[in-house]
PATIDREN-714105 format. One record per residue (C-alpha): x, y, z; residue number from 1; residue in three letters. Coordinates in nm, 4 decimals. Each point is the difference from the previous one (the first is absolute). Example, Ala and Ser with C-alpha at 12.3 -4.5 7.8 and 13.67 -1.06 7.14 Angstrom:
% PATIDREN-714105
      east     north        up  num  residu
    1.2300   -0.4500    0.7800    1     ala
    0.1370    0.3440   -0.0660    2     ser
***
This chain:
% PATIDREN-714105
      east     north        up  num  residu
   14.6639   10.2559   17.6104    1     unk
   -0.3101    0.1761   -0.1154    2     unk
   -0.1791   -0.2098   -0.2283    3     unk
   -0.1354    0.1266   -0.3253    4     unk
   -0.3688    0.0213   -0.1043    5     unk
   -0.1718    0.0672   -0.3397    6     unk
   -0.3211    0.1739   -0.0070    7     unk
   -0.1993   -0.1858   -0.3202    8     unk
   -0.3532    0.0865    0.1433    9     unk
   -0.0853    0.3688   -0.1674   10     unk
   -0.2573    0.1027    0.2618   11     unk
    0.2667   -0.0757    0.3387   12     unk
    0.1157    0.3043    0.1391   13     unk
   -0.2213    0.2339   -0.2265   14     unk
   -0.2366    0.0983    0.1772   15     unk
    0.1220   -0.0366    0.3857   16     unk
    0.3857   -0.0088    0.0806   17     unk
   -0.0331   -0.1910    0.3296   18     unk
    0.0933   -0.3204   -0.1543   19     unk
    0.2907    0.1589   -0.2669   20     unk
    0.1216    0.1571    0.3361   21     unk
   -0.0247   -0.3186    0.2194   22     unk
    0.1748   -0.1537   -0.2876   23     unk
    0.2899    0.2498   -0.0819   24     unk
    0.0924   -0.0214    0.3800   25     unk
    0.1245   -0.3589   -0.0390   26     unk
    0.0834   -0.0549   -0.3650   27     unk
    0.1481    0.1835   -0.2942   28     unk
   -0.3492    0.0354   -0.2473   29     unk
   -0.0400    0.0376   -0.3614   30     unk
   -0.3316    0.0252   -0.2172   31     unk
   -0.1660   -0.0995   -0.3132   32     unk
    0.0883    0.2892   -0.2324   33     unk
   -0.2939   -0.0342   -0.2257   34     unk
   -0.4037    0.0788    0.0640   35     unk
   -0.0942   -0.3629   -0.0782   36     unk
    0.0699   -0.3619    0.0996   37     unk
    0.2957   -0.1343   -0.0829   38     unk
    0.0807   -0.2704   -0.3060   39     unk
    0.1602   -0.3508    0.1159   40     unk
    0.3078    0.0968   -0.1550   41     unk
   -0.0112    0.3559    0.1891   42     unk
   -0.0954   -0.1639    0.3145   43     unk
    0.2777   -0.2819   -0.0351   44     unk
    0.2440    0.3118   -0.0555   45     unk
   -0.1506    0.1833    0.2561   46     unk
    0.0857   -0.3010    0.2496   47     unk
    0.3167   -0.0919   -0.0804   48     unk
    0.2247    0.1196    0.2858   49     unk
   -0.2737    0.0740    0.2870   50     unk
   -0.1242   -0.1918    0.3326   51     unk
   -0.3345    0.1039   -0.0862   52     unk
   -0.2915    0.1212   -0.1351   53     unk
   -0.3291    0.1718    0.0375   54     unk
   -0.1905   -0.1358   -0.2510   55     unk
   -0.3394    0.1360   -0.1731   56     unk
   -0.1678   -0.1487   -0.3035   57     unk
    0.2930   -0.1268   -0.1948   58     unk
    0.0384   -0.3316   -0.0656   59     unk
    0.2276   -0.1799    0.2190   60     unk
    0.0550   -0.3313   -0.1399   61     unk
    0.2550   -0.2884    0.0104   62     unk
    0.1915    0.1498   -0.2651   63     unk
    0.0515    0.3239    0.1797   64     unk
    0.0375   -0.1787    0.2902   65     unk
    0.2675   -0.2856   -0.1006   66     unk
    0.1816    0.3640   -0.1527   67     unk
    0.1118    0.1844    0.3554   68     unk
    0.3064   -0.0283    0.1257   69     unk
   -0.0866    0.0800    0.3527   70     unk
   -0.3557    0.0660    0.0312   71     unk
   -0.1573   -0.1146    0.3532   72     unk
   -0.3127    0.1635    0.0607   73     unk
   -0.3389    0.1063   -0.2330   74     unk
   -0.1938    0.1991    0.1774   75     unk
   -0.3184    0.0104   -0.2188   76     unk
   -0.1792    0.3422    0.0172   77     unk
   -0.3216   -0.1047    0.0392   78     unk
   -0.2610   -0.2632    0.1965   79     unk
    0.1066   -0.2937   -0.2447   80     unk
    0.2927   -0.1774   -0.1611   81     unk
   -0.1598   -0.1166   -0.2834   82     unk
    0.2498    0.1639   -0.2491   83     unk
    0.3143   -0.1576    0.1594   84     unk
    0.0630   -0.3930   -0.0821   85     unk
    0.0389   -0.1267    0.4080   86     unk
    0.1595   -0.3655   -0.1102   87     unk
    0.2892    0.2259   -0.1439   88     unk
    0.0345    0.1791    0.2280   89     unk
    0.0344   -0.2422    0.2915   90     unk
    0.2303   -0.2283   -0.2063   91     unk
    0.2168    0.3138   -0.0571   92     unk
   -0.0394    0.1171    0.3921   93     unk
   -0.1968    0.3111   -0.0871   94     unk
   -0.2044    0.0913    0.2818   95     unk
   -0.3437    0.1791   -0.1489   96     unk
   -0.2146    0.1977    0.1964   97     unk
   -0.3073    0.1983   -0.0468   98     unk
   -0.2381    0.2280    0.1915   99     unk
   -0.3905   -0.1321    0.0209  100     unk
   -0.2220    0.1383    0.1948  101     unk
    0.1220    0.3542   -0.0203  102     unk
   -0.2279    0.1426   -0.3265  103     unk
   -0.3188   -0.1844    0.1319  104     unk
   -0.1465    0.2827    0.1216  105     unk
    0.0568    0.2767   -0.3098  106     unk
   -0.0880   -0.3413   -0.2684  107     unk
   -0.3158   -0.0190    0.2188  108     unk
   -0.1170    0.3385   -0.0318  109     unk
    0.1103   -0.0022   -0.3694  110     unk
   -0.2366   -0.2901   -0.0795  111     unk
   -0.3234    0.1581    0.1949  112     unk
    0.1353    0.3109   -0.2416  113     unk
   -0.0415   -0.1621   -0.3795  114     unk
   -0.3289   -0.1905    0.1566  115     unk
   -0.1304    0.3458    0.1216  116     unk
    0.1177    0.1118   -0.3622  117     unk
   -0.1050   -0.2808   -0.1974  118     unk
   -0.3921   -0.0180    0.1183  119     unk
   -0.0478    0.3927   -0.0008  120     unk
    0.1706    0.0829   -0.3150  121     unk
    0.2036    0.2060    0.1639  122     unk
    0.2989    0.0786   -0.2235  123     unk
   -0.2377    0.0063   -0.3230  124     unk
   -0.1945    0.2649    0.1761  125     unk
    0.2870    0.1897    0.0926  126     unk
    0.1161   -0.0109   -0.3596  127     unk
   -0.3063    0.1180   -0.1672  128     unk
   -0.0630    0.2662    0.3024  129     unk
    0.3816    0.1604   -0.0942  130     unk
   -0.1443    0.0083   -0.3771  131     unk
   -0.2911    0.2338    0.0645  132     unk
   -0.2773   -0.2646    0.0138  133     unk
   -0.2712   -0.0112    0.3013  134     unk
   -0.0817   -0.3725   -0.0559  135     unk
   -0.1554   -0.0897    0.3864  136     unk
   -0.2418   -0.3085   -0.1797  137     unk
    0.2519   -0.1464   -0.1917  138     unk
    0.1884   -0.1074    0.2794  139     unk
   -0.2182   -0.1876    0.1701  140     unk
    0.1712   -0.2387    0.2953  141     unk
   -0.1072   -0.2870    0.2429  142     unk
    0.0553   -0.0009    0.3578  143     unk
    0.2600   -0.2552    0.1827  144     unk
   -0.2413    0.0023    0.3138  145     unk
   -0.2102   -0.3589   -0.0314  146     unk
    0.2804   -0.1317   -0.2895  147     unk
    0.2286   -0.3263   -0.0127  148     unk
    0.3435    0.0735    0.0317  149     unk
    0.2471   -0.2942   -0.1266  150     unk
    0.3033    0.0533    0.1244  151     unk
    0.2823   -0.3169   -0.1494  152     unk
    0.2628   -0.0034    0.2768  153     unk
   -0.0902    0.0968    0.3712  154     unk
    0.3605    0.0919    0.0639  155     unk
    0.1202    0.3200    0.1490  156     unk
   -0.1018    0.1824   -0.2709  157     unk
   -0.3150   -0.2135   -0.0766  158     unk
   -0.0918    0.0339    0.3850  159     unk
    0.0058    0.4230    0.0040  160     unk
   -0.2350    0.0043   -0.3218  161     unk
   -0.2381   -0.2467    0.1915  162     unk
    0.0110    0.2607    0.3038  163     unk
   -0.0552    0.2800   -0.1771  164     unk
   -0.2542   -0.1328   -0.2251  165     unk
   -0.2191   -0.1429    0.3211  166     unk
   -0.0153    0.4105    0.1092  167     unk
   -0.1521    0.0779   -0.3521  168     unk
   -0.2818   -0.2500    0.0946  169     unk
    0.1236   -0.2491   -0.2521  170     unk
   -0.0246   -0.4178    0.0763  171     unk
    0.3499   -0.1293   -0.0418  172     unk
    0.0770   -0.3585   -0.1678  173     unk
    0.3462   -0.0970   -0.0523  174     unk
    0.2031   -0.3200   -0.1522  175     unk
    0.3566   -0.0882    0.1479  176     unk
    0.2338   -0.3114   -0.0633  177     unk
   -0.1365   -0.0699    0.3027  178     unk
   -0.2548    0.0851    0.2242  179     unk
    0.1066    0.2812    0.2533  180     unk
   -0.2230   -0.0539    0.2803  181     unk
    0.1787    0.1926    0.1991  182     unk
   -0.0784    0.3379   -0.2042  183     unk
   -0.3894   -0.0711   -0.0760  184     unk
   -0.1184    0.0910    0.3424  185     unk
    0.2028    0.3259   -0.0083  186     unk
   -0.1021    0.0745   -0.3627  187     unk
   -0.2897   -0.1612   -0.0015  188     unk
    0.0846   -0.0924   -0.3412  189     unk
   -0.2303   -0.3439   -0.0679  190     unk
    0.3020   -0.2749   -0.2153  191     unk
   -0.1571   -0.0973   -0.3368  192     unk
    0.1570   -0.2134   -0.2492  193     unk
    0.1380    0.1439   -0.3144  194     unk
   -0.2459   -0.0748   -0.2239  195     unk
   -0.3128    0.0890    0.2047  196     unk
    0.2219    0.3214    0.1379  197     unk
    0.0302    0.1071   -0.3585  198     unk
   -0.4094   -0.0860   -0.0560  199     unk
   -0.1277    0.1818    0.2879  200     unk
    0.2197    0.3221    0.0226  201     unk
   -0.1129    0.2973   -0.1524  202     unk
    0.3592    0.1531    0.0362  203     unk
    0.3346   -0.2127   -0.0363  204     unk
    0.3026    0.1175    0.1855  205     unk
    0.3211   -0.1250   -0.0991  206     unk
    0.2388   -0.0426    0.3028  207     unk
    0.1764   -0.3469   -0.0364  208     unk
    0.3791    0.0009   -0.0216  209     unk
    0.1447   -0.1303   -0.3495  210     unk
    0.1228   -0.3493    0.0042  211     unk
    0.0006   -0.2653   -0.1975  212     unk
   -0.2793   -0.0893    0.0913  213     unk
   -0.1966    0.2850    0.0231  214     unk
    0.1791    0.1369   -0.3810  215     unk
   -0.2942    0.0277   -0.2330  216     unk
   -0.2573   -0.1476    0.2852  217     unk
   -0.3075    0.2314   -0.1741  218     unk
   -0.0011   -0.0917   -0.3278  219     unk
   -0.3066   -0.0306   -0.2692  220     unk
   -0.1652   -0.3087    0.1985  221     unk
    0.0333    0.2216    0.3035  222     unk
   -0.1531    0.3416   -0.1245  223     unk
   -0.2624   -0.1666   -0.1856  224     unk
   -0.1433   -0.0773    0.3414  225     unk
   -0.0340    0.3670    0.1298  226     unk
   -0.3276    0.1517   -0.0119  227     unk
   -0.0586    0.2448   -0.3178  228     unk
    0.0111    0.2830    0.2450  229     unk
    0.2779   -0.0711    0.1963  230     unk
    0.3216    0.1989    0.0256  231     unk
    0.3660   -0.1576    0.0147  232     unk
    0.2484    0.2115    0.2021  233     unk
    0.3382   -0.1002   -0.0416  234     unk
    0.3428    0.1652    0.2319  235     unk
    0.1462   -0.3230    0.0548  236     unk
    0.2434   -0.0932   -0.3429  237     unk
   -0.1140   -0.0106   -0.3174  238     unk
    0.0874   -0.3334   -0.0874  239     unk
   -0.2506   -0.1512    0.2198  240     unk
   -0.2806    0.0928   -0.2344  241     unk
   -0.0185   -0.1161   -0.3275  242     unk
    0.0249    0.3619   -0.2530  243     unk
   -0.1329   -0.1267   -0.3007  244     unk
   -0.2757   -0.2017    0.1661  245     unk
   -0.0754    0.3537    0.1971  246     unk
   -0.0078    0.1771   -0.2740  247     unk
   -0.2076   -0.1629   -0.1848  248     unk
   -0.2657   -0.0599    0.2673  249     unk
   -0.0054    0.3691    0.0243  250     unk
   -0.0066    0.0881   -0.3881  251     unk
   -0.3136   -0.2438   -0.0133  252     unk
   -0.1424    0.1647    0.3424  253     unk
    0.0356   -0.3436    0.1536  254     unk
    0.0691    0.1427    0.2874  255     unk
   -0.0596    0.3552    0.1571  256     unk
    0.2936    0.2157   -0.0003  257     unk
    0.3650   -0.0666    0.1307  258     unk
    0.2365    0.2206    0.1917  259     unk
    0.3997   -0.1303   -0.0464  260     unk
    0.2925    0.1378    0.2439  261     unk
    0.2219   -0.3182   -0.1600  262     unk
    0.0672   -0.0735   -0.3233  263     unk
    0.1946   -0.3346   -0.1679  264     unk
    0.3098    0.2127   -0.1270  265     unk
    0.0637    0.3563    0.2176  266     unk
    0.0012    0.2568   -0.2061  267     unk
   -0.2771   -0.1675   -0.2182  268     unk
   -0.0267    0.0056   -0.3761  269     unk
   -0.2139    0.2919   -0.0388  270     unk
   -0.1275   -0.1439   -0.3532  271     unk
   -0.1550   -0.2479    0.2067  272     unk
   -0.3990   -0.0902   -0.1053  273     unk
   -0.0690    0.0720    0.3926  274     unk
    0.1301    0.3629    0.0216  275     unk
   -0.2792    0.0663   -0.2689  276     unk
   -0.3073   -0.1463    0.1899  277     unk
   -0.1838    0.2569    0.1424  278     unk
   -0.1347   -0.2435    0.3248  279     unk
    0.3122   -0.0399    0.1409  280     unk
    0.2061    0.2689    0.2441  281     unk
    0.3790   -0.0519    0.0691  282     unk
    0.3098    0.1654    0.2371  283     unk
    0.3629   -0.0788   -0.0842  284     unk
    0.0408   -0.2173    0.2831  285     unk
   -0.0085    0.2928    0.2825  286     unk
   -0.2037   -0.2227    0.2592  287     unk
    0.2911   -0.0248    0.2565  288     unk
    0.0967    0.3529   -0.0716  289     unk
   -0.0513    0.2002    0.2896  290     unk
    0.2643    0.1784    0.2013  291     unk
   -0.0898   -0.1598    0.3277  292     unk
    0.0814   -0.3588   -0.2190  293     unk
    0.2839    0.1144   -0.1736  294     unk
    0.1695    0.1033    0.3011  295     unk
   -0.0978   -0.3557    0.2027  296     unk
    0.1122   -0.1807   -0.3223  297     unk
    0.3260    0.1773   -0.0369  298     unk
    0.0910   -0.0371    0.3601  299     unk
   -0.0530   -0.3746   -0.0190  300     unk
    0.1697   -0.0234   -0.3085  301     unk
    0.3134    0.1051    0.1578  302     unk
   -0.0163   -0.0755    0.3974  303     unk
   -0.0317   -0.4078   -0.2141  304     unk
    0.3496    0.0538   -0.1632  305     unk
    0.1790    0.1782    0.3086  306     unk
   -0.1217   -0.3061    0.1993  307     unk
    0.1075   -0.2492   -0.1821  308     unk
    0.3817    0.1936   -0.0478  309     unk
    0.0057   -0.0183    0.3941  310     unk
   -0.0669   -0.3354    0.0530  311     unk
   -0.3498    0.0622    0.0924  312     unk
   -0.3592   -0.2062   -0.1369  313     unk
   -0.1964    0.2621   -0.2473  314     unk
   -0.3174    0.0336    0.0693  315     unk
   -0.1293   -0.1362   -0.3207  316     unk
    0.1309   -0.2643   -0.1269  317     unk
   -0.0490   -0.2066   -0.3237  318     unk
    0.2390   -0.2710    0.0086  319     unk
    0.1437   -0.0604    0.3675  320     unk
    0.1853   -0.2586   -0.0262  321     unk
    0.2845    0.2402   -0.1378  322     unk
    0.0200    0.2151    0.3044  323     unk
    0.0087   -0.3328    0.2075  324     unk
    0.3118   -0.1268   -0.1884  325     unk
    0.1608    0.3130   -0.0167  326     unk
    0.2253    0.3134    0.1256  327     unk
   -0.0609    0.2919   -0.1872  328     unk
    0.2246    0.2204    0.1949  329     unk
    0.2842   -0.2569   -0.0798  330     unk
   -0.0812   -0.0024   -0.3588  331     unk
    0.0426    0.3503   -0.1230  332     unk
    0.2003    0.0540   -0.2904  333     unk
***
């Protein structure tokens, strides 16, 4: 019996086709029909009669969850699961699964982009260059060469920025959970607690996974501790940084400038106070968007659901004890 899969995530299968094709081989597909994320009601409609989903920003919650009939696998289209609610999903025998590691690369390059951006002025000059203005002085920069680079969370992600940011002759402190020992010697990154991290760094790089603990972890007590020159650099989520306490740290120069890949609510309210301050850069969240991650991301994304349908362990897996107490190939249908 060929299972059947719905395609939630917008970005699956639209830019490569390996993992649509790897897909269609083994299961009968259908897609999200609109350019957005799906509602709760949408998704629970969406949901209703398949064995699973790949899911990308909506918001899989107990109440969609508790809704399917015969959903047994999420496979979350990204590095985290922090949009699905795991305790419902193992009480309901939903394995979820996600794909880390895969976007490191392409989110690491993306953050040495808005920092190269964000201390040489770059898109401001471009803008007033495409207007007919020679303005060279007015765009004065610093170097990175001889500067503090904070980076919160030395993860995968955290640890490429550190790399790359040790070749442009930067000194590297970072702040984990917990101290990653094993990582300093190979990034030479020096571990710093929060607090004096935040006071020494003359650039802040966002790279910490959102949890609960981690949800709103630079607030106003936090940013009041950066330097007046320093820059924040944010691809991580947007909820990990407090917006109005950003904002206004940047409307009363508080801080340097800011350069945001992640926002609280994606799209963004583009009334917002902090789409009008002119010391802060932003991308629509295109940090993991490069073909060569797509395409690893994708391929994940599905080889984690055809495992699971033949019996076998994904290879990322948020709540195993479901695969350990169960047979999906015995459960279709």
């Amino acid at each position: 019996m060929r299972y059947k899969v719905f395609i939630a995530s917008r970005s699956f299968g639209k830019t490569v086709e390996d993992g649509m094709r790897l897909l269609a081989e083994e299961a009968a597909v259908t897609k999200n029909p609109y350019d957005r994320p799906l509602s709760p009601d949408e998704l629970k409609e969406s949901l209703r009669n398949v064995d699973a989903v790949i899911l990308g920003n909506e918001v899989c919650d107990n109440d969609v969850l508790e809704s399917t009939r015969r959903l047994k696998v999420v496979s979350r289209h990204g590095v985290g699961v922090d949009n699905v609610d795991l305790e419902s999903a193992t009480e309901n025998g939903i394995l979820v699964t996600y794909a880390p590691g895969v976007n490191k690369i392409a989110v690491a390059e993306h953050t040495m982009a808005l920092i190269l951006s964000v201390v040489r002025n770059i898109p401001e000059a471009t803008m007033s260059l495409k207007s007919g203005k020679w303005e060279s002085m007015r765009f004065v920069g610093v170097e990175l060469a001889g500067k503090k680079l904070g980076i919160v969370g030395l993860g995968s992600i955290g640890t490429e920025v550190a790399m790359r940011a040790r070749c442009f002759g930067m000194e590297v402190l970072y702040y984990d959970i917990r101290r990653r020992r094993d990582l300093e010697k190979s990034t030479g990154a020096v571990y710093k607690p929060l607090e004096e991290l935040l006071e020494e760094s003359d650039i802040v790089s966002v790279n910490v996974a959102l949890t609960p603990e981690t949800r709103g972890m630079i607030g106003e007590r936090e940013i009041a501790l950066m330097k007046k020159e320093a820059y924040l650099v944010n691809t991580a989520r947007g909820e990990i940084v407090a917006k109005a306490a950003l904002t206004n740290a940047l409307r009363e120069k508080r801080i340097a400038r800011a350069a945001l890949d992640v926002f609280d609510e994606e799209p963004p309210d583009f009334d917002d106070p902090l789409f009008r301050l002119d010391n802060v850069i932003v991308t629509p969240h295109i940090g993991a968007y490069t073909f060569e991650a797509i395409k690893r991301m994708d391929r994940v994304s599905a080889e984690n659901i055809i495992k699971a349908f033949r019996g076998q362990r994904p290879d990322f897996v948020a709540n195993e004890e479901v695969f350990s107490k169960s047979n999906f190939r015995l459960r279709l249908g």
